[in-house]
PDB file of the backbone (N, CA, C, O) and the ligand in Angstrom, with CONECT records:
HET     ZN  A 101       1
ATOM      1  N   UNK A   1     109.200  78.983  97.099  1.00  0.00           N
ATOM      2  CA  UNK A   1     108.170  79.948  96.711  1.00  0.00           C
ATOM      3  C   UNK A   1     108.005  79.932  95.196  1.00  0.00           C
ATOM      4  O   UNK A   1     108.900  80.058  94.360  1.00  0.00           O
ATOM      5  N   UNK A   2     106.866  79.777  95.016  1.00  0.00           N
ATOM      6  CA  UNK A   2     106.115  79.793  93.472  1.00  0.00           C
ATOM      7  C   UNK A   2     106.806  81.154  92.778  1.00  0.00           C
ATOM      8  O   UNK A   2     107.326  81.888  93.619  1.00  0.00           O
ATOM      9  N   UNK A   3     106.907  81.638  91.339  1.00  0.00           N
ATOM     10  CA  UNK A   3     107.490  82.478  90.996  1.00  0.00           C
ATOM     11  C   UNK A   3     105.945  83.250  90.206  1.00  0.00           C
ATOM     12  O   UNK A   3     105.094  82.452  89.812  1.00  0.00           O
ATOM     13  N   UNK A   4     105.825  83.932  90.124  1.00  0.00           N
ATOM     14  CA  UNK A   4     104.194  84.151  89.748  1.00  0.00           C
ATOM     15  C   UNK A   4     104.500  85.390  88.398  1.00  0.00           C
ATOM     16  O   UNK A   4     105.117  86.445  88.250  1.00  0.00           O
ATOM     17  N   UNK A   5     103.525  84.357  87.507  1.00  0.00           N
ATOM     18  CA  UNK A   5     103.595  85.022  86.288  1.00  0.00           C
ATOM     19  C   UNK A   5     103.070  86.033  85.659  1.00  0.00           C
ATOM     20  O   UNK A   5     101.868  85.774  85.608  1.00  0.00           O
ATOM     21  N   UNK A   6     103.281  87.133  85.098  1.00  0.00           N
ATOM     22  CA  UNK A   6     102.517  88.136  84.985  1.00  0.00           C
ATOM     23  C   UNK A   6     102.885  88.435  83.645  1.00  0.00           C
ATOM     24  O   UNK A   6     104.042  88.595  83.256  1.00  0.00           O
ATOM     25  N   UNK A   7     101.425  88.534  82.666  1.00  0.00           N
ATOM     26  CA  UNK A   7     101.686  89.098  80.943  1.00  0.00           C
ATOM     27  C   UNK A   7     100.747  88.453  80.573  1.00  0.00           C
ATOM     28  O   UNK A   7      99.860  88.171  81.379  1.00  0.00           O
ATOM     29  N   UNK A   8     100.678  88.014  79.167  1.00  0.00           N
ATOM     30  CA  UNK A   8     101.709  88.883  78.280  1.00  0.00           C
ATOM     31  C   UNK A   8     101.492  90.596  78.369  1.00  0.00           C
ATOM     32  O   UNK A   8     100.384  91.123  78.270  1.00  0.00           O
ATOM     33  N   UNK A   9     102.814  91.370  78.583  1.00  0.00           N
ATOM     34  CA  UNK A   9     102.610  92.953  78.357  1.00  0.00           C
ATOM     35  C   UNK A   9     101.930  93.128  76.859  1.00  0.00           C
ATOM     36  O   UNK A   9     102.091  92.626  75.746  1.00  0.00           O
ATOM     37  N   UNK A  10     101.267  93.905  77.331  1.00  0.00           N
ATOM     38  CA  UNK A  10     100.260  94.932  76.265  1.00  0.00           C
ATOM     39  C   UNK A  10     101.338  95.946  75.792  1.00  0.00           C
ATOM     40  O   UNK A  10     102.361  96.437  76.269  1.00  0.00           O
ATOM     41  N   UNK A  11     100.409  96.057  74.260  1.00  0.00           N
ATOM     42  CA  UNK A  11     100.840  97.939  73.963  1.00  0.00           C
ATOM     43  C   UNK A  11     100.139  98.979  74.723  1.00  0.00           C
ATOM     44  O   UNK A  11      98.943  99.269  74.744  1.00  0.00           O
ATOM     45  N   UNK A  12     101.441  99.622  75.524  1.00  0.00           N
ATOM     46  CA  UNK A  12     100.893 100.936  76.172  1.00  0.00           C
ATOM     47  C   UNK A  12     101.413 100.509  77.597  1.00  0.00           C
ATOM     48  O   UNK A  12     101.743 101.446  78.324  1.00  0.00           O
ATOM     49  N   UNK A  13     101.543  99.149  78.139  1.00  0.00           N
ATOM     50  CA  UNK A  13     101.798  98.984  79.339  1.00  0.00           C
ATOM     51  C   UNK A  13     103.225  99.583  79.841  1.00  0.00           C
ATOM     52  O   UNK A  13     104.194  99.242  79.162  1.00  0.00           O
ATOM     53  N   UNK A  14     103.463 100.427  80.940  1.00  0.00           N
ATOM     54  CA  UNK A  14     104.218 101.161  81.438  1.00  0.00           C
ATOM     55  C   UNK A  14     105.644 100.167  81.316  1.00  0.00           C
ATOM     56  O   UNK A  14     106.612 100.559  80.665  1.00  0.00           O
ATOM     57  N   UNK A  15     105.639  99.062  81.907  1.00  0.00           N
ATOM     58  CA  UNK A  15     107.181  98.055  81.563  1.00  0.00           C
ATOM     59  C   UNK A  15     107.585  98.186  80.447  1.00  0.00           C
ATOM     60  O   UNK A  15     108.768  98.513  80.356  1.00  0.00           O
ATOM     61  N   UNK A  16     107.045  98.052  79.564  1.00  0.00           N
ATOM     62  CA  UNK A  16     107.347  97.873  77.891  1.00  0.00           C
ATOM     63  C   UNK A  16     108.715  99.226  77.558  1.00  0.00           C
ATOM     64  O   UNK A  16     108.533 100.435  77.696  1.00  0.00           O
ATOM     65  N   UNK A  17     109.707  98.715  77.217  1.00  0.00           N
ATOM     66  CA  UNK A  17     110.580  99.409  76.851  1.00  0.00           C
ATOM     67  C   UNK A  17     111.659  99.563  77.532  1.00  0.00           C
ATOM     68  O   UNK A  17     112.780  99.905  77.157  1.00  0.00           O
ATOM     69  N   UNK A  18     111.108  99.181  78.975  1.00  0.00           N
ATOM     70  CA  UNK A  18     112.241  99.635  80.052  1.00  0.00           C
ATOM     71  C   UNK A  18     113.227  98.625  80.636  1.00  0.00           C
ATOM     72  O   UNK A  18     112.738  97.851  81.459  1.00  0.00           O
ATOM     73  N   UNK A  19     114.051  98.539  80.462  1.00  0.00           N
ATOM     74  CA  UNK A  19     115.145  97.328  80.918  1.00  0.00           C
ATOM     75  C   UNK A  19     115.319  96.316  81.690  1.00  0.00           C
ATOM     76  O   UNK A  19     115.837  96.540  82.784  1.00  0.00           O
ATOM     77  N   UNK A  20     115.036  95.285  81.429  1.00  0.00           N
ATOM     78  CA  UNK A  20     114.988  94.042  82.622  1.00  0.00           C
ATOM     79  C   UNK A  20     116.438  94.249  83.816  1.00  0.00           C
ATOM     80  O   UNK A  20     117.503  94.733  83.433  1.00  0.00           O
ATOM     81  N   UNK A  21     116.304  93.985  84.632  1.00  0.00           N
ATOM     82  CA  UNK A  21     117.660  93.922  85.355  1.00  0.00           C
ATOM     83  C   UNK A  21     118.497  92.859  85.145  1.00  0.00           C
ATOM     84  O   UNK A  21     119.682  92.769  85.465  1.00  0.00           O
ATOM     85  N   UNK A  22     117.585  91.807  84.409  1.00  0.00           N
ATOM     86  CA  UNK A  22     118.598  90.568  84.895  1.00  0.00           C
ATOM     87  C   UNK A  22     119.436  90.394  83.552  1.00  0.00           C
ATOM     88  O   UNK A  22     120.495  89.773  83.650  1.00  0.00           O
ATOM     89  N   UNK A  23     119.083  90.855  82.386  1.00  0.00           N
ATOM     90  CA  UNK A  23     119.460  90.941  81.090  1.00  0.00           C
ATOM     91  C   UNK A  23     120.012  91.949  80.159  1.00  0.00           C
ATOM     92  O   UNK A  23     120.849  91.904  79.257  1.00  0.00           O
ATOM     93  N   UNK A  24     119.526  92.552  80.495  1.00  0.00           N
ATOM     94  CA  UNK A  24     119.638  94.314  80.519  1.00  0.00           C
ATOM     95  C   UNK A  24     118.594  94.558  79.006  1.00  0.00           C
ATOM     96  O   UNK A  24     118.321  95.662  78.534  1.00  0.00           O
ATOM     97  N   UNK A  25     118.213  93.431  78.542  1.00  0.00           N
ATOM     98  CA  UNK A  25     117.124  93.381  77.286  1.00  0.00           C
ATOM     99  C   UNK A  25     115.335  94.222  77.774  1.00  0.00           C
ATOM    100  O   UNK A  25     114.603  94.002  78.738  1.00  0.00           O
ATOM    101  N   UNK A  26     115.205  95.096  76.710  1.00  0.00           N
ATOM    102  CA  UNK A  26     113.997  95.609  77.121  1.00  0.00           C
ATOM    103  C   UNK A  26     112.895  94.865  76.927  1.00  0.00           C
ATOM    104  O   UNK A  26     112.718  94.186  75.916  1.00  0.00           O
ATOM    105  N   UNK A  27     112.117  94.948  77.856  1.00  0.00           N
ATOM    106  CA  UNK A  27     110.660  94.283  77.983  1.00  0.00           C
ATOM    107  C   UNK A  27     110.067  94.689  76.628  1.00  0.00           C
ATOM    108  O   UNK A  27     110.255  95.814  76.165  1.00  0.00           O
ATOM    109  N   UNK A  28     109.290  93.673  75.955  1.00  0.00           N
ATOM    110  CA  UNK A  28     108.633  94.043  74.513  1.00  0.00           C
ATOM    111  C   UNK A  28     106.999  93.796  74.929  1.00  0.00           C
ATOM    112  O   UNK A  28     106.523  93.379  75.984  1.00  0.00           O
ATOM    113  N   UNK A  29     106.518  94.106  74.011  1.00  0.00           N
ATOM    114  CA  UNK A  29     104.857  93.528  73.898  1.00  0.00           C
ATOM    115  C   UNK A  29     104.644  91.975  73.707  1.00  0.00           C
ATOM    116  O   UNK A  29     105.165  91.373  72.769  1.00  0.00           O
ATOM    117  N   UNK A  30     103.817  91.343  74.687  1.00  0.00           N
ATOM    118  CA  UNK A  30     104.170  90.016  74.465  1.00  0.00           C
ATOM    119  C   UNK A  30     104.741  89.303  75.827  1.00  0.00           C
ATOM    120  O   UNK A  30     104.186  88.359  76.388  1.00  0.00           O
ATOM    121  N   UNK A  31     105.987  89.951  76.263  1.00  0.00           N
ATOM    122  CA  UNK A  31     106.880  89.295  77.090  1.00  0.00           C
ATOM    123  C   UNK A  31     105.884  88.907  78.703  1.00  0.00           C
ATOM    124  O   UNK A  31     104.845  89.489  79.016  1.00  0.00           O
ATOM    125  N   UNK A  32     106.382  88.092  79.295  1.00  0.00           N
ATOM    126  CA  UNK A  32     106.131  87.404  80.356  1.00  0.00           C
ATOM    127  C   UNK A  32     106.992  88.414  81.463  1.00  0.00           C
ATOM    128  O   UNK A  32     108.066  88.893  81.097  1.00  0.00           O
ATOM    129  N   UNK A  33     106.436  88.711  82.874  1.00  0.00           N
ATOM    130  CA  UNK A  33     107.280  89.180  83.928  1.00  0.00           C
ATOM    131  C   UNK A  33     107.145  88.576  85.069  1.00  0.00           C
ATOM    132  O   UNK A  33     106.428  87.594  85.265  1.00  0.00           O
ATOM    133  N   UNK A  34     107.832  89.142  85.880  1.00  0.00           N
ATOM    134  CA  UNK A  34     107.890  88.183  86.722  1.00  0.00           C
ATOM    135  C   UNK A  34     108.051  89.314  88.390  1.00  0.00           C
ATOM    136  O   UNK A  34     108.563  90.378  88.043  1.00  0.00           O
ATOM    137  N   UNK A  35     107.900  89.313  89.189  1.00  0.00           N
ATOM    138  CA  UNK A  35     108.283  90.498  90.227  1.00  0.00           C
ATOM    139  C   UNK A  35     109.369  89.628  91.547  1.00  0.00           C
ATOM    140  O   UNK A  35     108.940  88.696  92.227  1.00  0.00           O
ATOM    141  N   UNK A  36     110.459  90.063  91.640  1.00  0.00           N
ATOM    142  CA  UNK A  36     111.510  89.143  92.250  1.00  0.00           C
ATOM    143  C   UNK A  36     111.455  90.620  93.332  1.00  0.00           C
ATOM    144  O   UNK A  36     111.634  91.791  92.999  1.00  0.00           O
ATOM    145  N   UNK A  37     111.101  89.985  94.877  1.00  0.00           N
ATOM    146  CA  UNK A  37     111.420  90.411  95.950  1.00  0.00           C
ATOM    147  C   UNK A  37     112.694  90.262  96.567  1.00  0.00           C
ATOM    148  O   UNK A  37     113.210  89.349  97.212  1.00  0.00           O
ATOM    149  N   UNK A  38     113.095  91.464  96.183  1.00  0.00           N
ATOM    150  CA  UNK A  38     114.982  91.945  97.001  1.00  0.00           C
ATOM    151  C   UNK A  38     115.346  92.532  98.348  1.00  0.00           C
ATOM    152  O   UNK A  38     116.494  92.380  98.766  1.00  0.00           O
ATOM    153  N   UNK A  39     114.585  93.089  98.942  1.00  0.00           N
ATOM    154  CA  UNK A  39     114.583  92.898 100.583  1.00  0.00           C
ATOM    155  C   UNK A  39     113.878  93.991 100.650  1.00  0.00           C
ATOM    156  O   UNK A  39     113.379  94.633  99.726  1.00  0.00           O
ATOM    157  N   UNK A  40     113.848  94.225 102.025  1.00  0.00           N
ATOM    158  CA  UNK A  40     112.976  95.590 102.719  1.00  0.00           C
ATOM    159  C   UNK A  40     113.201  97.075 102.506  1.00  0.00           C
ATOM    160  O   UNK A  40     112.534  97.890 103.143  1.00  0.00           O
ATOM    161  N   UNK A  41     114.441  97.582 101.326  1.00  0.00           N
ATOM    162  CA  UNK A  41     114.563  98.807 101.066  1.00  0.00           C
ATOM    163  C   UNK A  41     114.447  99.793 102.381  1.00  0.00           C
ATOM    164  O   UNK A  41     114.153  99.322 103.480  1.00  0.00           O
ATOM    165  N   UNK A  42     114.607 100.677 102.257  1.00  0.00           N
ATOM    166  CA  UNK A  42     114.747 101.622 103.034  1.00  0.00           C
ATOM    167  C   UNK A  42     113.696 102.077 104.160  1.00  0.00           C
ATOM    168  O   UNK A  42     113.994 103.033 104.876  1.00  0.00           O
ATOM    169  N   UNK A  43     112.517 101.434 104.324  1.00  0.00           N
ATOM    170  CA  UNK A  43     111.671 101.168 105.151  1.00  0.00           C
ATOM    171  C   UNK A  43     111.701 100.546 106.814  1.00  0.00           C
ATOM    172  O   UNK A  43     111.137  99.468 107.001  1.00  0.00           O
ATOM    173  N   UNK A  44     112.217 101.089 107.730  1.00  0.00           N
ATOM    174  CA  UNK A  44     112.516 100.917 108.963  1.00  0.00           C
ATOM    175  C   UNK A  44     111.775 100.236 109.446  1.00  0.00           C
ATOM    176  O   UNK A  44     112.352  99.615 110.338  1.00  0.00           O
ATOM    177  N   UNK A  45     110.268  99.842 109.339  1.00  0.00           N
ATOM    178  CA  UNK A  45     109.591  99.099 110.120  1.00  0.00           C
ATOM    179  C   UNK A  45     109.649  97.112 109.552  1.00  0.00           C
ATOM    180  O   UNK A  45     109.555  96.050 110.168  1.00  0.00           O
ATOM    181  N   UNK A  46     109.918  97.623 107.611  1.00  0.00           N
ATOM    182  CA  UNK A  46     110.101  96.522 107.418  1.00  0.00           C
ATOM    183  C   UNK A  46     111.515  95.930 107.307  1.00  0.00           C
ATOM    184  O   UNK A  46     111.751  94.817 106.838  1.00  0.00           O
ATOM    185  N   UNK A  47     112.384  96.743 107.762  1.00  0.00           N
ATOM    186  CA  UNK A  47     114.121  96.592 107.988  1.00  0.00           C
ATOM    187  C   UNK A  47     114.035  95.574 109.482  1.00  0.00           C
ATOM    188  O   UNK A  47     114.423  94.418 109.649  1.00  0.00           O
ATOM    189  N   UNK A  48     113.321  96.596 110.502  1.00  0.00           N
ATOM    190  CA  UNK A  48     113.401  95.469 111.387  1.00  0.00           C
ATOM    191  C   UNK A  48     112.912  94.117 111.435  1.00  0.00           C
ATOM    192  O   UNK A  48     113.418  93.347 112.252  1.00  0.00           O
ATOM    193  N   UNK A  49     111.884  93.680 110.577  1.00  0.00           N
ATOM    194  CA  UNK A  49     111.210  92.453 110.474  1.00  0.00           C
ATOM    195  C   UNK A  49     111.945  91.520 109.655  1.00  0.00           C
ATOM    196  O   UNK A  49     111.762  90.304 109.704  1.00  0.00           O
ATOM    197  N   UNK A  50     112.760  92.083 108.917  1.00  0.00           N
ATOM    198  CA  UNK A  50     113.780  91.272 107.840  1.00  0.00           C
ATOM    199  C   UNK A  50     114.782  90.886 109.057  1.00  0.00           C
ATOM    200  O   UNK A  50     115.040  89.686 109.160  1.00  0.00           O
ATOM    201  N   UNK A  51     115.361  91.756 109.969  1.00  0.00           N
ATOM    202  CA  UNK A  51     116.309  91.350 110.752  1.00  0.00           C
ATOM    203  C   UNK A  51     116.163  90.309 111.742  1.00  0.00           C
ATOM    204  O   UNK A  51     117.032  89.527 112.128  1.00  0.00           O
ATOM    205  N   UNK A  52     114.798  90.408 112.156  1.00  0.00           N
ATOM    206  CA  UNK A  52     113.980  89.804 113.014  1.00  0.00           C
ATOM    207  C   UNK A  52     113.924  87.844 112.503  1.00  0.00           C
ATOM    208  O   UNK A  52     113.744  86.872 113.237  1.00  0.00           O
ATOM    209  N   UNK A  53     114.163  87.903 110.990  1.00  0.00           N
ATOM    210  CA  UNK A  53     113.691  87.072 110.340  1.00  0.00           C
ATOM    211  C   UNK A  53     112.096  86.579 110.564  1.00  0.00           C
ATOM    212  O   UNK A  53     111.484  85.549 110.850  1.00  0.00           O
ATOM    213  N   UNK A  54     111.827  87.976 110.251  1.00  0.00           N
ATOM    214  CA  UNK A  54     109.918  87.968 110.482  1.00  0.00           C
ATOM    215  C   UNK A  54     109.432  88.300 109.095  1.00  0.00           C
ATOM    216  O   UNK A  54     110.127  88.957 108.320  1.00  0.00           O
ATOM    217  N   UNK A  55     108.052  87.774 108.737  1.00  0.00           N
ATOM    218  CA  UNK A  55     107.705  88.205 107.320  1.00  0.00           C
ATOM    219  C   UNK A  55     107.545  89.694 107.530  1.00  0.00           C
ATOM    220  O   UNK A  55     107.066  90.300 108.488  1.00  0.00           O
ATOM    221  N   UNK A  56     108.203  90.251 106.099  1.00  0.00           N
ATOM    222  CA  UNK A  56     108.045  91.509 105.752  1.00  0.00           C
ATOM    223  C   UNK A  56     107.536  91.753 104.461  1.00  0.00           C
ATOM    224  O   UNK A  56     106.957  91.011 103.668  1.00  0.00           O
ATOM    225  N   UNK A  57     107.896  93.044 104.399  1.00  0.00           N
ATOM    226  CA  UNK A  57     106.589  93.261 102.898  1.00  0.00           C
ATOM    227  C   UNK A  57     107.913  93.888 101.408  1.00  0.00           C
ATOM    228  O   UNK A  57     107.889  95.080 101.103  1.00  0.00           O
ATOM    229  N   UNK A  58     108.766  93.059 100.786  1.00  0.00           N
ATOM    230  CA  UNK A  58     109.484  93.890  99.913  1.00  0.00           C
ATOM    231  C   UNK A  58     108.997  94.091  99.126  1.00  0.00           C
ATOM    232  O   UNK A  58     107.985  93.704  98.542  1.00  0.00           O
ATOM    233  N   UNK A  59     110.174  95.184  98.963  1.00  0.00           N
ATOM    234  CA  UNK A  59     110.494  95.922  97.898  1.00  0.00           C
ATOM    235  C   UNK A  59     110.748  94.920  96.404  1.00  0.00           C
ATOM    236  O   UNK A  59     111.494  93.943  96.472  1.00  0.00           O
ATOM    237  N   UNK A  60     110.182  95.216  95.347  1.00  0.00           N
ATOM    238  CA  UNK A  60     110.002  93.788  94.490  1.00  0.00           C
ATOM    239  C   UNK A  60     110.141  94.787  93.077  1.00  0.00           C
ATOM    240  O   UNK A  60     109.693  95.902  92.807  1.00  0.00           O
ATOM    241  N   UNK A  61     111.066  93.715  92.263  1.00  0.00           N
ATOM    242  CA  UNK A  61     111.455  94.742  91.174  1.00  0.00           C
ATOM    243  C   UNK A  61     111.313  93.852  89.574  1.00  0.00           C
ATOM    244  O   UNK A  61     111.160  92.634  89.669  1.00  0.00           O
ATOM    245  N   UNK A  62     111.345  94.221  88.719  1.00  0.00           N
ATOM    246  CA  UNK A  62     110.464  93.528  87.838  1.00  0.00           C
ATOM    247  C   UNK A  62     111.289  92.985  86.684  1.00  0.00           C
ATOM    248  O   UNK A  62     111.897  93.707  85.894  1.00  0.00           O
ATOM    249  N   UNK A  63     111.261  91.480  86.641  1.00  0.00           N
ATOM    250  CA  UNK A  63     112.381  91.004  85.317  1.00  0.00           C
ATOM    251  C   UNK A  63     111.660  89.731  84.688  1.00  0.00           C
ATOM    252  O   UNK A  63     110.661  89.134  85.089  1.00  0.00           O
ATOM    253  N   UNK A  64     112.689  89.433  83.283  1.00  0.00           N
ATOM    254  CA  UNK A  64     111.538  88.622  82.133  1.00  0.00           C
ATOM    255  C   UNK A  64     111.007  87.708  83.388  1.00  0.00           C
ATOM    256  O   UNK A  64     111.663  87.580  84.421  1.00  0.00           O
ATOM    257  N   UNK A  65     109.883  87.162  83.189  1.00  0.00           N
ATOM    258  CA  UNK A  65     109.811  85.726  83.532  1.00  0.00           C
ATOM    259  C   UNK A  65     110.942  84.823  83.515  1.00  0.00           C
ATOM    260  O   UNK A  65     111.495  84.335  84.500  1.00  0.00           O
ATOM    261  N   UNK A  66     111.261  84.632  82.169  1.00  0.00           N
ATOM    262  CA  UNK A  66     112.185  83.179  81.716  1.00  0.00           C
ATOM    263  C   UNK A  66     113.524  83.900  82.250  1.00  0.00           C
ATOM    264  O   UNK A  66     114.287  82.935  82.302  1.00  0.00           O
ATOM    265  N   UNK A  67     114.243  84.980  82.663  1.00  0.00           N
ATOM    266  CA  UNK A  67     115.307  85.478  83.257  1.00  0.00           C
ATOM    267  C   UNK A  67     115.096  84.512  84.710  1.00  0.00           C
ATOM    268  O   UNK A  67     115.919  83.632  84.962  1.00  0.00           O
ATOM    269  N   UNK A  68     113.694  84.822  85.796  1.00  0.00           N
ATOM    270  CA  UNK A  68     113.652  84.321  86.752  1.00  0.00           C
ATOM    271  C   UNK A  68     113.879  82.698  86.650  1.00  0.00           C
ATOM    272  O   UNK A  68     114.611  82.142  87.469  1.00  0.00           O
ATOM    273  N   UNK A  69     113.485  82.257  86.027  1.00  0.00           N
ATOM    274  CA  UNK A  69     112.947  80.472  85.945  1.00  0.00           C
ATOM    275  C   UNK A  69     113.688  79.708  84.628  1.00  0.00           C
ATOM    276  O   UNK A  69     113.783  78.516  84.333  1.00  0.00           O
ATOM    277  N   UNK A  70     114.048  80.631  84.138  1.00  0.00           N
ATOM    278  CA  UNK A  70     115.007  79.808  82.931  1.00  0.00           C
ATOM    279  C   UNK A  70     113.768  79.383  81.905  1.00  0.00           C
ATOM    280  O   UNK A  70     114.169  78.574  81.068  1.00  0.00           O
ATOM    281  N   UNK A  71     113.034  79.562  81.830  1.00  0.00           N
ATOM    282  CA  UNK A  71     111.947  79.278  81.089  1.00  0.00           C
ATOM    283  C   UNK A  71     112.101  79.824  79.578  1.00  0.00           C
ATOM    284  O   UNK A  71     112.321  81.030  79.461  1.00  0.00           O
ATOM    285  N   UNK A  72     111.995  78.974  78.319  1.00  0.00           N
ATOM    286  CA  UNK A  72     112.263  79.345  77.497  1.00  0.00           C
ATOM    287  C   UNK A  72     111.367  80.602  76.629  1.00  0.00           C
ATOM    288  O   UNK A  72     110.146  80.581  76.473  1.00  0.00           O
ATOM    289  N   UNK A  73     112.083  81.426  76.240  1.00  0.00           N
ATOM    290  CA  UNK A  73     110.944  82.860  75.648  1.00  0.00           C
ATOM    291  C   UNK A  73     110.697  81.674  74.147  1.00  0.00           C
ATOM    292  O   UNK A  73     111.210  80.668  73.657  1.00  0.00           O
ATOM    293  N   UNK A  74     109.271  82.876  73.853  1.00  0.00           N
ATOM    294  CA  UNK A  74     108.351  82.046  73.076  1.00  0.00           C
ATOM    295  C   UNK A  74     108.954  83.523  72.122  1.00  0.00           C
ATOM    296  O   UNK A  74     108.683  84.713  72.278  1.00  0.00           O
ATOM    297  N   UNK A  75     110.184  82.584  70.756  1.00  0.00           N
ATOM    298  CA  UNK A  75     110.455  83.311  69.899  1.00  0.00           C
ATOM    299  C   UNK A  75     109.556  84.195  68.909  1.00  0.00           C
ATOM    300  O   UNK A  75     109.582  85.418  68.771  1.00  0.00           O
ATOM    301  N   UNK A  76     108.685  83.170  68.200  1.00  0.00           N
ATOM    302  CA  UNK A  76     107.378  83.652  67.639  1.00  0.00           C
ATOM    303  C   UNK A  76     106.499  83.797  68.295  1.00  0.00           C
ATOM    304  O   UNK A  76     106.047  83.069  69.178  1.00  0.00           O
ATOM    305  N   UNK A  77     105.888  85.594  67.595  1.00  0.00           N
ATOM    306  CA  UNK A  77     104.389  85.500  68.326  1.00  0.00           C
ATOM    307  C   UNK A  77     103.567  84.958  67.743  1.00  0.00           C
ATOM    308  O   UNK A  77     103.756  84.790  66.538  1.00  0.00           O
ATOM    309  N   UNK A  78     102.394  84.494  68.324  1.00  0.00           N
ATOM    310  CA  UNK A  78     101.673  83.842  67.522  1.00  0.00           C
ATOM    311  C   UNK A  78     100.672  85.029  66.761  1.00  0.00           C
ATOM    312  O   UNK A  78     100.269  85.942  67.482  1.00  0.00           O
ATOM    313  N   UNK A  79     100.183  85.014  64.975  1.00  0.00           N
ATOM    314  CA  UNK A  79      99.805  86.227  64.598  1.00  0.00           C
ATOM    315  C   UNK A  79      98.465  85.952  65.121  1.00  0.00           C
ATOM    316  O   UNK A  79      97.908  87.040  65.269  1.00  0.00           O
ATOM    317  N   UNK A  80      97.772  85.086  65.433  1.00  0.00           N
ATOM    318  CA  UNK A  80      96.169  85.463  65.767  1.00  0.00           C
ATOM    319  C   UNK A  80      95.860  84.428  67.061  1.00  0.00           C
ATOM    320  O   UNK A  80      96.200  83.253  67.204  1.00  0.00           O
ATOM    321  N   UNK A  81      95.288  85.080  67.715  1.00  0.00           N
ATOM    322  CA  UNK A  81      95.107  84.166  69.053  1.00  0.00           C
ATOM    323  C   UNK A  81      93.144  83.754  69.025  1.00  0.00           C
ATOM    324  O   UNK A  81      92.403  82.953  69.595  1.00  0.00           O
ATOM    325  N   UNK A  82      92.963  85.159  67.726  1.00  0.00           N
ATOM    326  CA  UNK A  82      91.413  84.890  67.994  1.00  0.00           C
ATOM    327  C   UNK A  82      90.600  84.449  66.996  1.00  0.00           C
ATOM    328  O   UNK A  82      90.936  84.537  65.815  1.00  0.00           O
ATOM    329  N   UNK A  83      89.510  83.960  67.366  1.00  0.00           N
ATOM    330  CA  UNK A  83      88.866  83.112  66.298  1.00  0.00           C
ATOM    331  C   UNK A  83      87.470  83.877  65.861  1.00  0.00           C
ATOM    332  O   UNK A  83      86.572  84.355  66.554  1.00  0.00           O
ATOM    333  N   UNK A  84      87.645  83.801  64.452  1.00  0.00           N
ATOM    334  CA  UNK A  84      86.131  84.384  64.115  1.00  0.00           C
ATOM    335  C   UNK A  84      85.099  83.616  64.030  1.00  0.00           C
ATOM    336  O   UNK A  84      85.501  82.490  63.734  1.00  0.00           O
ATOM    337  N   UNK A  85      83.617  83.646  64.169  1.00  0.00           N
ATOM    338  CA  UNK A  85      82.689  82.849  64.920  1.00  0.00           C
ATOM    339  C   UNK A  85      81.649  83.721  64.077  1.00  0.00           C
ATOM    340  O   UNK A  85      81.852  84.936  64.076  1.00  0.00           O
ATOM    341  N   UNK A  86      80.593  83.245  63.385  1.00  0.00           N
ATOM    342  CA  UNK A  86      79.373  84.172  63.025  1.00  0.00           C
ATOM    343  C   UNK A  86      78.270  83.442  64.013  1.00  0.00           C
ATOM    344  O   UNK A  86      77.123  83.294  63.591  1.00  0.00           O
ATOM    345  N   UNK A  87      78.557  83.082  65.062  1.00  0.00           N
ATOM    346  CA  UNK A  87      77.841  82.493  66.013  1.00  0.00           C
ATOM    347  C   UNK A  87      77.534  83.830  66.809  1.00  0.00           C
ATOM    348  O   UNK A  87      76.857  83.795  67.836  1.00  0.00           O
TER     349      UNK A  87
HETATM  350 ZN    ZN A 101     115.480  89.620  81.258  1.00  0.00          ZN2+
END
């Protein structure tokens, strides 16, 4: 299964600040995430489908990208991504 990338976090975005699990390093502005599905949580209908070894719907919890995939973090940000144009 593909690991699916999500970011860069914004200022203001609710992750930002709050602790990766896999690192215990807080998510910054910038950073890459990633959502890693850990099983069916406390949900009985999707408890039995996990047991079943039937697709179910988890419970999915949120860490860097490069924590999931080893992917190297991009030390520098880059200061301008945008280009001025009098076009
Ligand atoms: Zn991490």
């Amino acid at each position: 299964m593909k690991t699916e990338k999500f970011g860069p976090l914004i200022d203001g975005h609710p992750y930002v600040d709050d602790k990766c699990p896999a690192c215990s390093c807080a998510f910054k502005i910038g950073d890459f995430i990633a959502r890693v599905p850990i099983g069916p949580g406390a949900y009985t209908n999707e408890m039995a489908k996990c047991r079943n070894n039937l697709t179910y719907n988890p419970i999915k919890i949120c860490c860097h990208y490069s924590c999931i995939t080893g992917e190297r973090r991009v030390k520098e940000r880059r200061s301008s991504g945008r280009r001025s144009s009098d076009s």
